[in-house]
SELUM-914006 format. One record per residue (C-alpha): residue in three letters; residue number from 1; x, y, z negated. Coordinates in nm, 4 decimals, decimal comma. Layout:
N
+-----+-----+----------+----------+----------+
!   r !   k !        X !        Y !        Z !
+-----+-----+----------+----------+----------+
! ALA ! NUM !        X !        Y !        Z !
...
+-----+-----+----------+----------+----------+
//
This chain:
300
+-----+-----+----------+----------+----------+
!   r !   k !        X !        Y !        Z !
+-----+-----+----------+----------+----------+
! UNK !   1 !   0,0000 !   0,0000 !   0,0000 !
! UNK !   2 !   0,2793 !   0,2343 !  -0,0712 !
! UNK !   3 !   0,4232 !   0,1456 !   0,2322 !
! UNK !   4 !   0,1276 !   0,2410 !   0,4047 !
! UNK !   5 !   0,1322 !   0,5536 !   0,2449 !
! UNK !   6 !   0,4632 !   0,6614 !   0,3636 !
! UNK !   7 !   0,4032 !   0,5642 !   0,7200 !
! UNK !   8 !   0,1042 !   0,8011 !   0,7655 !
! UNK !   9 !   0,2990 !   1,0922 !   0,5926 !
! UNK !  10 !   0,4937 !   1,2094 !   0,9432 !
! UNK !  11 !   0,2164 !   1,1660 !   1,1528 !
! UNK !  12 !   0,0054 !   1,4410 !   0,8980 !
! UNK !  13 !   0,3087 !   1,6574 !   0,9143 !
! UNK !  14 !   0,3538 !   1,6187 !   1,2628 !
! UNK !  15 !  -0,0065 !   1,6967 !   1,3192 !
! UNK !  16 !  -0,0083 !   2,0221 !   1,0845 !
! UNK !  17 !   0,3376 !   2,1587 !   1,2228 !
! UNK !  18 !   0,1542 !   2,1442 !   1,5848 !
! UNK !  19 !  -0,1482 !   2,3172 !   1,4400 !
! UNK !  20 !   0,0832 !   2,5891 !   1,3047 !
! UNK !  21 !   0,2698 !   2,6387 !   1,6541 !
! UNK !  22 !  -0,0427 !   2,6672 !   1,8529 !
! UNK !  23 !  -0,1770 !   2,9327 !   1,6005 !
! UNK !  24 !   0,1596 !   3,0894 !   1,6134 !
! UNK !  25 !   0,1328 !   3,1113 !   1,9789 !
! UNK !  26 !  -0,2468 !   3,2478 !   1,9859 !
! UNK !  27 !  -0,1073 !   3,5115 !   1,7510 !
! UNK !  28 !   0,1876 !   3,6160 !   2,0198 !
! UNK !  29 !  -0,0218 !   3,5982 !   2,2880 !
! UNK !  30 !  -0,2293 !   3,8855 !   2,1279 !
! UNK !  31 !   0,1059 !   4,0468 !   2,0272 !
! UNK !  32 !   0,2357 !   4,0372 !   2,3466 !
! UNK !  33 !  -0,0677 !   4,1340 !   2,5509 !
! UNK !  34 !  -0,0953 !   4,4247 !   2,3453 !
! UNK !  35 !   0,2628 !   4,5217 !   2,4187 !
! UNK !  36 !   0,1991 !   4,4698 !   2,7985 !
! UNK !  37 !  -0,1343 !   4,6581 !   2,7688 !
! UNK !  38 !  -0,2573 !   4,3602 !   2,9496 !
! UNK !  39 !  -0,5640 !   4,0927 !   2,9059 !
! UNK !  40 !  -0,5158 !   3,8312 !   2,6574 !
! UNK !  41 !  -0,6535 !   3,6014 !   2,8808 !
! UNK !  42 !  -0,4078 !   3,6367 !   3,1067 !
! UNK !  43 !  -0,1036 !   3,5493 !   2,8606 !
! UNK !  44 !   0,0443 !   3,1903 !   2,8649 !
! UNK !  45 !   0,0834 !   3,0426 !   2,5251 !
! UNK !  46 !   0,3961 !   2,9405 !   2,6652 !
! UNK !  47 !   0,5382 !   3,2911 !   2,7717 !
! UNK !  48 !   0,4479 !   3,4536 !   2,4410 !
! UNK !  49 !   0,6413 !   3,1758 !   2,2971 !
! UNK !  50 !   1,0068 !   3,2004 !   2,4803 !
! UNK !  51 !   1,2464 !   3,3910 !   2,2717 !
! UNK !  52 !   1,6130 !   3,4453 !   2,2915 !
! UNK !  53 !   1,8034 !   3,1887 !   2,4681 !
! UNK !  54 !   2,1469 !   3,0530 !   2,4369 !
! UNK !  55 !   2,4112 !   3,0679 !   2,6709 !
! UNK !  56 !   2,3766 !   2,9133 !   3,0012 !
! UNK !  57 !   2,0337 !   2,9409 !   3,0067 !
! UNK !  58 !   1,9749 !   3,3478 !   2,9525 !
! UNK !  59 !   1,9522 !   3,4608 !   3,2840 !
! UNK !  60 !   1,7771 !   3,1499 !   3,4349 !
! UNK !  61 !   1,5113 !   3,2341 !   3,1677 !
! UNK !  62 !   1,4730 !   3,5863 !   3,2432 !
! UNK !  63 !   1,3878 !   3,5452 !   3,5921 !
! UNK !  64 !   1,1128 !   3,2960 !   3,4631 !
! UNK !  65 !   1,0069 !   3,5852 !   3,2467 !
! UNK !  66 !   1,0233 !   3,8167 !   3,5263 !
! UNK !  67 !   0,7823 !   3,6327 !   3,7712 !
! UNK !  68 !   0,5790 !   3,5632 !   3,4816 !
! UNK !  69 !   0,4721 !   3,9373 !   3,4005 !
! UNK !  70 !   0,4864 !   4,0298 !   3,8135 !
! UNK !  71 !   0,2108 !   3,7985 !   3,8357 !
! UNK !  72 !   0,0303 !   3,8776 !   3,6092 !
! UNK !  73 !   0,0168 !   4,2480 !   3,7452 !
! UNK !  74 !   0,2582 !   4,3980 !   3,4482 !
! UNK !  75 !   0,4180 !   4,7651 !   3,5373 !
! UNK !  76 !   0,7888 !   4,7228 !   3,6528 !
! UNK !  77 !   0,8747 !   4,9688 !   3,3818 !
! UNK !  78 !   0,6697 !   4,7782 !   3,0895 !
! UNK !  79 !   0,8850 !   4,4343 !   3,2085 !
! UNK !  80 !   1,1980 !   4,5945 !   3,2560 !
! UNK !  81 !   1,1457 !   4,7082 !   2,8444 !
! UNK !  82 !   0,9775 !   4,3623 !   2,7669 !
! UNK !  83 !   1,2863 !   4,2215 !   2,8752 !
! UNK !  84 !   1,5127 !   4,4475 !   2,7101 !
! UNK !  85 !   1,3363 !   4,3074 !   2,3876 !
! UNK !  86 !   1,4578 !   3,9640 !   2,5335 !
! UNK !  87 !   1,8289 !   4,0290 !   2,5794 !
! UNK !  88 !   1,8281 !   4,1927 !   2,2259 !
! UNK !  89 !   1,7460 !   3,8456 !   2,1186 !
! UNK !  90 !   1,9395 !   3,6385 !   2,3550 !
! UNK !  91 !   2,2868 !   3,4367 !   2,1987 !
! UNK !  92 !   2,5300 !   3,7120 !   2,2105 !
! UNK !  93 !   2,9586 !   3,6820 !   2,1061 !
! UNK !  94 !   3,0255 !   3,4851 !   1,8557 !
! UNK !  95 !   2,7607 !   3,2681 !   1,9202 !
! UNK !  96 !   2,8313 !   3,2840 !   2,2987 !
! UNK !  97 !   3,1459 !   3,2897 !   2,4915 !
! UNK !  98 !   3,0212 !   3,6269 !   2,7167 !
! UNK !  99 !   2,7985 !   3,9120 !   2,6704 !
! UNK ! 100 !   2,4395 !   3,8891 !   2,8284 !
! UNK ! 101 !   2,3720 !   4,2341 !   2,8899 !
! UNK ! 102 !   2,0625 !   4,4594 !   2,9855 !
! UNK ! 103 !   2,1904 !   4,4543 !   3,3401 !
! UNK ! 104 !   2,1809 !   4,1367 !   3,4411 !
! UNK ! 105 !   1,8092 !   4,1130 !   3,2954 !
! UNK ! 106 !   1,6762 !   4,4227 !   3,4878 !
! UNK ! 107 !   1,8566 !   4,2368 !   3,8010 !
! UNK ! 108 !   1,5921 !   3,9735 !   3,7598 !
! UNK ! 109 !   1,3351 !   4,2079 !   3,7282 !
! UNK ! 110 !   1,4362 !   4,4032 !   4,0219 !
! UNK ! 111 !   1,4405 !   4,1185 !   4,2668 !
! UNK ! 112 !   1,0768 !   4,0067 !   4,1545 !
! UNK ! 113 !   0,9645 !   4,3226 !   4,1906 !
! UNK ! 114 !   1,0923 !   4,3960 !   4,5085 !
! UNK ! 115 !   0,9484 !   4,0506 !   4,6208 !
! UNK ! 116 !   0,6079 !   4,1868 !   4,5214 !
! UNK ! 117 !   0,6474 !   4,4985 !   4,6793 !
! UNK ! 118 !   0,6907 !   4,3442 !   5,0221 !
! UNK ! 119 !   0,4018 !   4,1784 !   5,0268 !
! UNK ! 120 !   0,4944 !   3,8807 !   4,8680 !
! UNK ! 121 !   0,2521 !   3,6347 !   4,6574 !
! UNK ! 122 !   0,4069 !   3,5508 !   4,3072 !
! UNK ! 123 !   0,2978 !   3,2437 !   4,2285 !
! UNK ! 124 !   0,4761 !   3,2451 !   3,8550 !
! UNK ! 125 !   0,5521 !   2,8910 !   3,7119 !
! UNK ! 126 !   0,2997 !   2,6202 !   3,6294 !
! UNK ! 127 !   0,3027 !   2,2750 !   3,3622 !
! UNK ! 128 !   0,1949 !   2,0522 !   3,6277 !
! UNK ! 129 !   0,5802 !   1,9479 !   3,7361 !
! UNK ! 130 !   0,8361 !   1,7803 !   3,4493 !
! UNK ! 131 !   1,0798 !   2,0366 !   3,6226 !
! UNK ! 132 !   0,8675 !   2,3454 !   3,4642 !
! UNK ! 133 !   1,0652 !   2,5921 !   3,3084 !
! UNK ! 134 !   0,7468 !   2,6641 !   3,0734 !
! UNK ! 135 !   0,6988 !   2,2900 !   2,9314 !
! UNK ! 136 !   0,9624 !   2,3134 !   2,6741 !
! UNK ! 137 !   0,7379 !   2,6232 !   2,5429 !
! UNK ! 138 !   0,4372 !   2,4585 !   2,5352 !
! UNK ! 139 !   0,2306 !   2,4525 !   2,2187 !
! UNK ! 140 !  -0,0211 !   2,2010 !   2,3076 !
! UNK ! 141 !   0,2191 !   1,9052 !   2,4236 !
! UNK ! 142 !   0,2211 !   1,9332 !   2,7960 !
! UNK ! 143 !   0,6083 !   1,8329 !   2,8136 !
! UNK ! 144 !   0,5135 !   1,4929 !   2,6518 !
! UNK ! 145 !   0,1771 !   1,4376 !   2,8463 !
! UNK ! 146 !   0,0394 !   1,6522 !   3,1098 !
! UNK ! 147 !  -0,3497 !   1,5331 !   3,0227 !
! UNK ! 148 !  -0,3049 !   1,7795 !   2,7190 !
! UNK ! 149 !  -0,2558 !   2,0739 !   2,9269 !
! UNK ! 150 !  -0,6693 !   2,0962 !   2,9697 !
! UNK ! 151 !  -0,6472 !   2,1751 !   2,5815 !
! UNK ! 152 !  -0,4439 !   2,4608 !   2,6729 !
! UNK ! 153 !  -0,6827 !   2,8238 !   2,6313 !
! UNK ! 154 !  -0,4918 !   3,0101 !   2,9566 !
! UNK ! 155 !  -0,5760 !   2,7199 !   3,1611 !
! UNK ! 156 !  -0,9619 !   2,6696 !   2,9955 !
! UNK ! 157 !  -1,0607 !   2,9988 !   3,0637 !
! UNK ! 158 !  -0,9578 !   2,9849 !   3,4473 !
! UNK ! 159 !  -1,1862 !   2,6239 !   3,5030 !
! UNK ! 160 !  -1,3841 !   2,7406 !   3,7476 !
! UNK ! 161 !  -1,7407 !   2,5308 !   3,7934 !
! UNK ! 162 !  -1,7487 !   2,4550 !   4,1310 !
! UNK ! 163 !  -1,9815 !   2,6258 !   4,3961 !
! UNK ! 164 !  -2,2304 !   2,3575 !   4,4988 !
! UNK ! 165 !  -2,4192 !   2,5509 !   4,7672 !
! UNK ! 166 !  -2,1191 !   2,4835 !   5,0037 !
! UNK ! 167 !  -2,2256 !   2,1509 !   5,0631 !
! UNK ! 168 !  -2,5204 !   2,1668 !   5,0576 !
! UNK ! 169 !  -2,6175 !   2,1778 !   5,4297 !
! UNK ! 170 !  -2,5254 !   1,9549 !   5,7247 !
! UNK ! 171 !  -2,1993 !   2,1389 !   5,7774 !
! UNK ! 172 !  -2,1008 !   2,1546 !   5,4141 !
! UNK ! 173 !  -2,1725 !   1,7948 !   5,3841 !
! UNK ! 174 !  -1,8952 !   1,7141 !   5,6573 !
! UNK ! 175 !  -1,6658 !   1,9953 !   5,5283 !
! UNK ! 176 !  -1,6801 !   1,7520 !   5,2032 !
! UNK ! 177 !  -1,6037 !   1,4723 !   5,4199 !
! UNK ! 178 !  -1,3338 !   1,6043 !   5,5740 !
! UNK ! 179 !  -1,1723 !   1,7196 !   5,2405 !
! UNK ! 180 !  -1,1524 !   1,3941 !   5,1008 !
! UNK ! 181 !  -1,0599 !   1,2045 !   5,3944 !
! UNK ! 182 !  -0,7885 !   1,4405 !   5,5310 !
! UNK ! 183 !  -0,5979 !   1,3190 !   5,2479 !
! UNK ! 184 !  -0,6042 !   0,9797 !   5,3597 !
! UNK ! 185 !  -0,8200 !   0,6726 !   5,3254 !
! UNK ! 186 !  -0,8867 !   0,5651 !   4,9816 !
! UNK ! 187 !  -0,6394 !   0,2463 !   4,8542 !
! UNK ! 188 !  -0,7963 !  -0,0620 !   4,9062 !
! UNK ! 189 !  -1,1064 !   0,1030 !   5,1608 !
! UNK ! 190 !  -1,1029 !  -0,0697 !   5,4965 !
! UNK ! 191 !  -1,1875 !   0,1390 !   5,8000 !
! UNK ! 192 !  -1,4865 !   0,0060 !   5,8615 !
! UNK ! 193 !  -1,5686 !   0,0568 !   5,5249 !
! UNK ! 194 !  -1,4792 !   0,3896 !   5,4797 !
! UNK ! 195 !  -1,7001 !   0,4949 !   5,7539 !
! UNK ! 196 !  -2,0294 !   0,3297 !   5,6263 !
! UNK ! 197 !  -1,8896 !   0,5031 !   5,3081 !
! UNK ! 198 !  -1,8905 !   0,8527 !   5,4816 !
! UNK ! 199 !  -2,2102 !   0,7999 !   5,6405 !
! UNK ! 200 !  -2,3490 !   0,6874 !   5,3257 !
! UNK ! 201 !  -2,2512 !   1,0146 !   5,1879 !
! UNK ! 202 !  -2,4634 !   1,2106 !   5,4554 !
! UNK ! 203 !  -2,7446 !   1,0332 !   5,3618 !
! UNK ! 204 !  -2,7382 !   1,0880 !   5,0095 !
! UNK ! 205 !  -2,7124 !   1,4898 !   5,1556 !
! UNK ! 206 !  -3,0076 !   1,4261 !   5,3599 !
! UNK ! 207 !  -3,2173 !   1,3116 !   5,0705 !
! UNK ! 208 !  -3,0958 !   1,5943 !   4,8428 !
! UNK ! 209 !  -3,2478 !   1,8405 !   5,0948 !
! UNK ! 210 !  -3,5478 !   1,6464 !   5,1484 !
! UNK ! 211 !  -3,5733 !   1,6713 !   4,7973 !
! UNK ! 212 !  -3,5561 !   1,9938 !   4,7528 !
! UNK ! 213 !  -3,2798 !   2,0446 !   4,5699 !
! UNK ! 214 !  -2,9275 !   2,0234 !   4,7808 !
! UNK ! 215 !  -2,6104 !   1,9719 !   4,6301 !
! UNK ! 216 !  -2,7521 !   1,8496 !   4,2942 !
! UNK ! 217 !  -2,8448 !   1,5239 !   4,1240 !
! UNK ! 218 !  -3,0307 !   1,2788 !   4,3411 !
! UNK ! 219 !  -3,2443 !   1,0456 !   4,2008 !
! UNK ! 220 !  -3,3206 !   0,7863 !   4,3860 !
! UNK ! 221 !  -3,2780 !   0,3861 !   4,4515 !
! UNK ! 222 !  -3,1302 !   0,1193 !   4,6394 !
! UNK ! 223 !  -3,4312 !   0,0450 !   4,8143 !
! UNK ! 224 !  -3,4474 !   0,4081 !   4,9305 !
! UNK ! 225 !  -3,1125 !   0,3936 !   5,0178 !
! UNK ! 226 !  -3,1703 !   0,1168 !   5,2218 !
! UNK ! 227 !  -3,4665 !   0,2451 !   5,4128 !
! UNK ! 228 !  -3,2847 !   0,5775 !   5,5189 !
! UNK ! 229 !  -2,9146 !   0,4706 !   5,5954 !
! UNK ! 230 !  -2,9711 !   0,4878 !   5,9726 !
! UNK ! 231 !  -2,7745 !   0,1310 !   6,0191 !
! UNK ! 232 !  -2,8942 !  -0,1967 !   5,8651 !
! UNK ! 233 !  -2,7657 !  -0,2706 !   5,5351 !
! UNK ! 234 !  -2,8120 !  -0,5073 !   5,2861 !
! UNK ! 235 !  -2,8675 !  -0,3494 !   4,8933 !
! UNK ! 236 !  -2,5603 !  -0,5672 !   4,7039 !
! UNK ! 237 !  -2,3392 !  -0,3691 !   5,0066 !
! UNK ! 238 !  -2,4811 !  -0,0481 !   4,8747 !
! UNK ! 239 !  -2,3770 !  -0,1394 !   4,5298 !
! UNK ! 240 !  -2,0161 !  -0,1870 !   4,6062 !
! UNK ! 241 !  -2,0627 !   0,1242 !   4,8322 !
! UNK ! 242 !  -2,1224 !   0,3374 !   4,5573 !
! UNK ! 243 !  -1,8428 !   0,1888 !   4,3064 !
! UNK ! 244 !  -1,6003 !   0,2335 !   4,5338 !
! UNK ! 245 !  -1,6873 !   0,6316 !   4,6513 !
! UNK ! 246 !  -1,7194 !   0,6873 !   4,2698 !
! UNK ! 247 !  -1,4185 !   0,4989 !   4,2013 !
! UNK ! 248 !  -1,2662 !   0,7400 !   4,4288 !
! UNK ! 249 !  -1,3699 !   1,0624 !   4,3232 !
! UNK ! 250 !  -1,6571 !   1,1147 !   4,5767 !
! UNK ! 251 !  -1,9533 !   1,0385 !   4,3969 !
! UNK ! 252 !  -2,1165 !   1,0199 !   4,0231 !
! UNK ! 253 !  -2,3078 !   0,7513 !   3,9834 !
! UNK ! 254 !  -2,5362 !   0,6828 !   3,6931 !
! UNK ! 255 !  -2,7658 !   0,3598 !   3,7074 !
! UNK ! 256 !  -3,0854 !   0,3706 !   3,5735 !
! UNK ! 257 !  -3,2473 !   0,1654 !   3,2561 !
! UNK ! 258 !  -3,3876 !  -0,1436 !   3,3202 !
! UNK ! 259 !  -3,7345 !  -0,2023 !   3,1846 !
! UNK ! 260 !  -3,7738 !  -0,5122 !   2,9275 !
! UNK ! 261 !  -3,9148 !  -0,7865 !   3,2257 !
! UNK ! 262 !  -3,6436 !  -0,6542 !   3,5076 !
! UNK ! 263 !  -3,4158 !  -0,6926 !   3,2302 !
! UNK ! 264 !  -3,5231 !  -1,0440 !   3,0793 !
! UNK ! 265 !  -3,5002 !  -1,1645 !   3,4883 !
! UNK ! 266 !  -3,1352 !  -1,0601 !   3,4878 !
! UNK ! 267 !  -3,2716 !  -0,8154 !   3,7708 !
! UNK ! 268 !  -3,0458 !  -0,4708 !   3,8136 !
! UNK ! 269 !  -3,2463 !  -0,1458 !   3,7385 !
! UNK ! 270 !  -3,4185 !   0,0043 !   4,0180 !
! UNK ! 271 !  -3,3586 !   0,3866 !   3,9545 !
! UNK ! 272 !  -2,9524 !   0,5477 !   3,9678 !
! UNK ! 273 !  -2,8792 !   0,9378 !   3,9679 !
! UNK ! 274 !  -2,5933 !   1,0072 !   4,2073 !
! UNK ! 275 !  -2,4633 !   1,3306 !   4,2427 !
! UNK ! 276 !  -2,1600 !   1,4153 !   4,5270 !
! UNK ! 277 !  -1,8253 !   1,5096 !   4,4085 !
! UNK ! 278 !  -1,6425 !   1,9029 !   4,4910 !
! UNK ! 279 !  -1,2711 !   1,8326 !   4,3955 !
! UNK ! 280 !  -1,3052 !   2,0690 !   4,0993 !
! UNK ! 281 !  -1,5818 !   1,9055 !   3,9242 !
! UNK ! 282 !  -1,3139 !   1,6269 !   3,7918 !
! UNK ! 283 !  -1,1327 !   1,8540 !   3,6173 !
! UNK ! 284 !  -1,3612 !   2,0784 !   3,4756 !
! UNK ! 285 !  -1,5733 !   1,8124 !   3,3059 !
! UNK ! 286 !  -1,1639 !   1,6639 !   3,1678 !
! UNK ! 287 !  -1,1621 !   2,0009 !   3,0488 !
! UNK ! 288 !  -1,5029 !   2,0654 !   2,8911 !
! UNK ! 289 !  -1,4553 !   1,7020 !   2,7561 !
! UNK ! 290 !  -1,1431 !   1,8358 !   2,5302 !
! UNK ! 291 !  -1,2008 !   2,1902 !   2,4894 !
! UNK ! 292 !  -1,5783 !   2,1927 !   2,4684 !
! UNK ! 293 !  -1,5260 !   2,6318 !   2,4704 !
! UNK ! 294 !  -1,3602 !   2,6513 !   2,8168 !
! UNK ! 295 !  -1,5538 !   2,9131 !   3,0133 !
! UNK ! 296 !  -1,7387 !   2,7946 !   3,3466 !
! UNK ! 297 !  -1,8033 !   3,0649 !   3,6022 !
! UNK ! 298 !  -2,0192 !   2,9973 !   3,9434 !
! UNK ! 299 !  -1,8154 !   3,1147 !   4,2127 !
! UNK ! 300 !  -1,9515 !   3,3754 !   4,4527 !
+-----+-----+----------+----------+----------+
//
């Protein structure tokens, strides 16, 4: 029992001193976006995180910093004092072998900046890719698995609900289509398969208009199913049909209840709710799932 004890004492301290980084970090994010006169919102956990740096990595660091504020739309003269703050902080003789001056910072900024000027997207630095500059800042435990990135506030707020009126006509259904299949056959799909599969999905669009509601839930059944798909097809097909496209990220597909005799017979329930997939709907509902706050917007 004692033993016990002792093992579950790191993982509580482990589990507090991540709870007090991530608070730390809310309060620099604040900190810093009142220093930048700029949106909270708009701060990375990360960024308000990075302090001074040792040798070696300095420099590098500024120019992560740089990009960082450029993007998000911070005065050149507000990051060229931001990262005077930085340098101040930086490893400086004894600790290092060379001076890191105010210079070579404002070089970083300069470049960025002129990069902007000419017309040139930043795109700033991201926590998708183990190479990320950022990860080693992150609060929420990106750098040790990228699923707990959707915890992550910057990235909550900028979920974005999906617009579901593109596909809802005839031309946004095969706009879908084409999205999903430009990137290549599903593993394991066949091409016959995948076609039936595609045309399946046009007439689940068909019945959503029909229905009155297009680019929504669609209840329906396989017997429906059956009866519209303009090429003969046999109900156990349309089963697999469905498991695969929502295996694959086309579909949702929901089955319904059975009542007590269907049931007793072994029979599968007649009813399902399936509801085509946008390529953002995966990730928003990952990211409602964990951070039940994150913000949904319909897009215009």
């Amino acid at each position: 029992m004692v033993a016990q004890a002792g093992a579950a004492a790191p993982t509580s301290d482990l589990t507090r001193a991540r709870e007090a980084k991530q608070q730390n970090a809310e309060v620099q994010r604040e900190l810093l976006a009142t220093r930048l006169e700029a949106p909270t919102d708009e701060i990375k956990p990360c960024l308000a995180l990075i302090g001074g740096q040792p040798q070696g990595k300095r420099a590098y660091v500024a120019g992560v910093i740089a990009y960082e504020l450029a993007k998000i739309g911070v005065s050149r003269e507000d990051a060229l004092s931001y990262l005077g703050w930085y340098v101040g902080r930086c490893d400086q003789p004894p600790l290092a072998d060379h001076r890191f001056t105010d210079g070579e910072a404002r070089a970083a900024v300069r470049s960025v900046y002129r990069q902007k000027e000419s017309g040139r997207r930043i795109y700033g630095f991201g926590c998708v890719r183990r190479s990320s500059p950022l990860l080693e800042f992150c609060p929420y435990g990106a750098d040790t698995d990228p699923e707990n990135r959707f915890t992550c506030p910057y990235i909550a707020h900028r979920v974005v609900k999906p617009n579901r009126r593109r596909i809802a006509s005839l031309v946004g259904a095969m706009n879908l289509l084409h999205l999903y299949l430009r990137r290549g056959v599903p593993k394991g799909w066949r091409k016959l398969a995948a076609a039936r599969r595609a045309l399946l999905c046009l007439t689940l669009a068909k019945l959503e208009v029909e229905r009155g509601h297009p680019g929504g839930e669609l209840w329906t059944s396989e017997r429906q199913l059956e009866a519209e798909f303009p090429l003969p097809i046999k109900r156990d097909t349309i089963r697999r049909d469905l498991a695969a496209m929502q295996a694959a990220g086309w579909i949702e597909w929901r089955r319904g209840q059975c009542h007590k005799q269907t049931a007793s017979e072994g029979r599968p329930p007649r009813g399902m709710c399936v509801m085509r997939l946008l390529p953002g709907d995966a990730l928003a509902t990952a990211v409602k799932a964990v951070f039940p706050g994150a913000a949904e917007e319909e897009e215009d």
